[in-house]
C-alpha positions as CSV (number, residue, x, y, z in Angstrom):
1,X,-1.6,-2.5,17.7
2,X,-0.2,-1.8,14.4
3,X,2.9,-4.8,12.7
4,X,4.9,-1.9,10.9
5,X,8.5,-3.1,10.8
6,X,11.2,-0.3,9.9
7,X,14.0,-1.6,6.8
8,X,16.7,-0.3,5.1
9,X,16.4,0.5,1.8
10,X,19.7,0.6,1.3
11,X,20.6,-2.7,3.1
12,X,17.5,-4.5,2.7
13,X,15.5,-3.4,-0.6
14,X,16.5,-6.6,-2.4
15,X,15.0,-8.3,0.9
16,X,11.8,-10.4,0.0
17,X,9.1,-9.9,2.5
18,X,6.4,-12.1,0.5
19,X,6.7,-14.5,-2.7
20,X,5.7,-11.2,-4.9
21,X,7.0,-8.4,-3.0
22,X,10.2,-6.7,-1.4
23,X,11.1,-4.2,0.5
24,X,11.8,-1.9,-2.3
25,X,9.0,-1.5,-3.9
26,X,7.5,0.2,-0.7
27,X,9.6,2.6,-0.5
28,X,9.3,6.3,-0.6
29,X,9.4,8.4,-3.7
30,X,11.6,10.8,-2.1
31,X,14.9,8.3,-1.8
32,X,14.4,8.3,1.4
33,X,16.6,5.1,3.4
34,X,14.1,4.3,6.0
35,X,11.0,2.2,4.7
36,X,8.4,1.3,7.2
37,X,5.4,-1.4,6.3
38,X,3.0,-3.3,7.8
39,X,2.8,-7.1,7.8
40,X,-0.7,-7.0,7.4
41,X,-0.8,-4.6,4.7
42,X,1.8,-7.1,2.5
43,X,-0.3,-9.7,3.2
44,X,-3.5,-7.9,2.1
45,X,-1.7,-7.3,-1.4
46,X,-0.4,-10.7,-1.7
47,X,-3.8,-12.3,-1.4
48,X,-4.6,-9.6,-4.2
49,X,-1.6,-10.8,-6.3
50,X,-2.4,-14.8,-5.9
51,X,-6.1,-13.9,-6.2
52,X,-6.1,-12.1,-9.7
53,X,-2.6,-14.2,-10.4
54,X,-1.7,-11.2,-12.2
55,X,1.7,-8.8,-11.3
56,X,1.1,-6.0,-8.5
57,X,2.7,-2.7,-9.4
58,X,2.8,-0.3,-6.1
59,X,2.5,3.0,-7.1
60,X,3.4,5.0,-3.9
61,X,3.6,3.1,-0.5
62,X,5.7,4.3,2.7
63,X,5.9,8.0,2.4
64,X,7.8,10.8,4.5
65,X,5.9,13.1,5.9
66,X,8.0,15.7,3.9
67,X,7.2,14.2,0.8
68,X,3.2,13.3,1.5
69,X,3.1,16.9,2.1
70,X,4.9,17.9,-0.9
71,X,2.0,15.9,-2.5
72,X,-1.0,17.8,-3.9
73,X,-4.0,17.1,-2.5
74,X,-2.6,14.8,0.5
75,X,-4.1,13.8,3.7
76,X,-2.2,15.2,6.4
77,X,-2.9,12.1,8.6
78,X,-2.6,10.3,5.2
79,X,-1.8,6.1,6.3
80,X,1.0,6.2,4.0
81,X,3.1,8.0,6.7
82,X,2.5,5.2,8.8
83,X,3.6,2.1,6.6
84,X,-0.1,1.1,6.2
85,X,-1.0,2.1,2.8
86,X,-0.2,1.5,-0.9
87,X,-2.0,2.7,-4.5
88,X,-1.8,-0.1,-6.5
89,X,-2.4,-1.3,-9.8
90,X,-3.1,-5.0,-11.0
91,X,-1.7,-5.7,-14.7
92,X,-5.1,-6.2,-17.0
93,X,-7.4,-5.6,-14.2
94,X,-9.7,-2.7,-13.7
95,X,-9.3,-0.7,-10.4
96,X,-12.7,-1.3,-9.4
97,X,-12.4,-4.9,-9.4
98,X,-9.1,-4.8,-7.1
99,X,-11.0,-2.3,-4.6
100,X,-14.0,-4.6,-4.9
101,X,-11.5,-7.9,-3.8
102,X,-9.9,-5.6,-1.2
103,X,-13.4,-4.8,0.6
104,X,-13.9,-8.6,0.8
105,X,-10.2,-9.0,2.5
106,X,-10.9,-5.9,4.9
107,X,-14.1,-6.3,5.8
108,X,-15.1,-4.4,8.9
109,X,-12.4,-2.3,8.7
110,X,-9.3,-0.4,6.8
111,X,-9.6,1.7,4.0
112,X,-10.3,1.5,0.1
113,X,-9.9,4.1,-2.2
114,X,-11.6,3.9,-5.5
115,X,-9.5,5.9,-8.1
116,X,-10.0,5.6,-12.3
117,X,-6.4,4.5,-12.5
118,X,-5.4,2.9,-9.2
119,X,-6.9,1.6,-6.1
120,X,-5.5,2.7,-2.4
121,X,-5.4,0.0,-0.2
122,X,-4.8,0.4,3.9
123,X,-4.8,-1.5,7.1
124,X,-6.2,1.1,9.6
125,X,-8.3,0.1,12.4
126,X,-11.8,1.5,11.4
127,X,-13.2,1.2,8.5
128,X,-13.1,4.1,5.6
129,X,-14.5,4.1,1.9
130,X,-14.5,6.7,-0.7
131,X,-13.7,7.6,-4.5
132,X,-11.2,10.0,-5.4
């Protein structure tokens, strides 16, 4: 169901999976090599970057479960674990407008997280809303 493809991070970080985005810049925090992502989750953030036209900074994306738990106040089935998440932040926009623009791209379902610094963005089937 899910498009998560698996990369190298040491053999393909410098890859370019979109016009804005590589492979690096999902990958976990940890320095983990593995970095796994879903298709439709770099396309979700692309729209975002040609929508606002503005740079797309991801804050945390794939993460280990080792690391997510290492995290304080992680989900345990957090979507990062999967490949199907990223916190985000759009150069001289406001989070609330990115997760606004993200509920129009997701419609019926995946999730947005509204954050005062950054907005979480995922690609899950159903459809999950909420403010941190």
């Amino acid at each position: 169901m899910y498009d998560v493809k698996v990369y190298s991070l040491a053999s393909e970080g410098a890859k370019q999976i979109t016009n804005h985005f590589k492979v690096r810049e999902f990958a976990c925090s940890d320095g983990s090599d593995v970095v796994f992502v879903s298709t439709s989750l770099v396309d979700i953030l692309e729209a975002i970057r040609v929508h606002f036209g503005r740079p797309v900074t991801i804050t945390s994306g794939y993460r280990t479960v080792s690391y997510n738990a290492s995290l304080k106040n992680s989900s345990k089935k957090s979507q990062h674990c999967n490949g199907l998440a990223a916190d985000i932040k759009v150069a001289g926009v406001s989070p609330a407008a990115v997760a606004d623009y993200a509920e129009q791209l997701l419609g019926s379902h995946g999730g947005v997280g509204r954050y005062s610094t950054f907005t979480h963005i995922d690609v899950r089937a159903d459809k999950s809303r909420w403010r941190g």
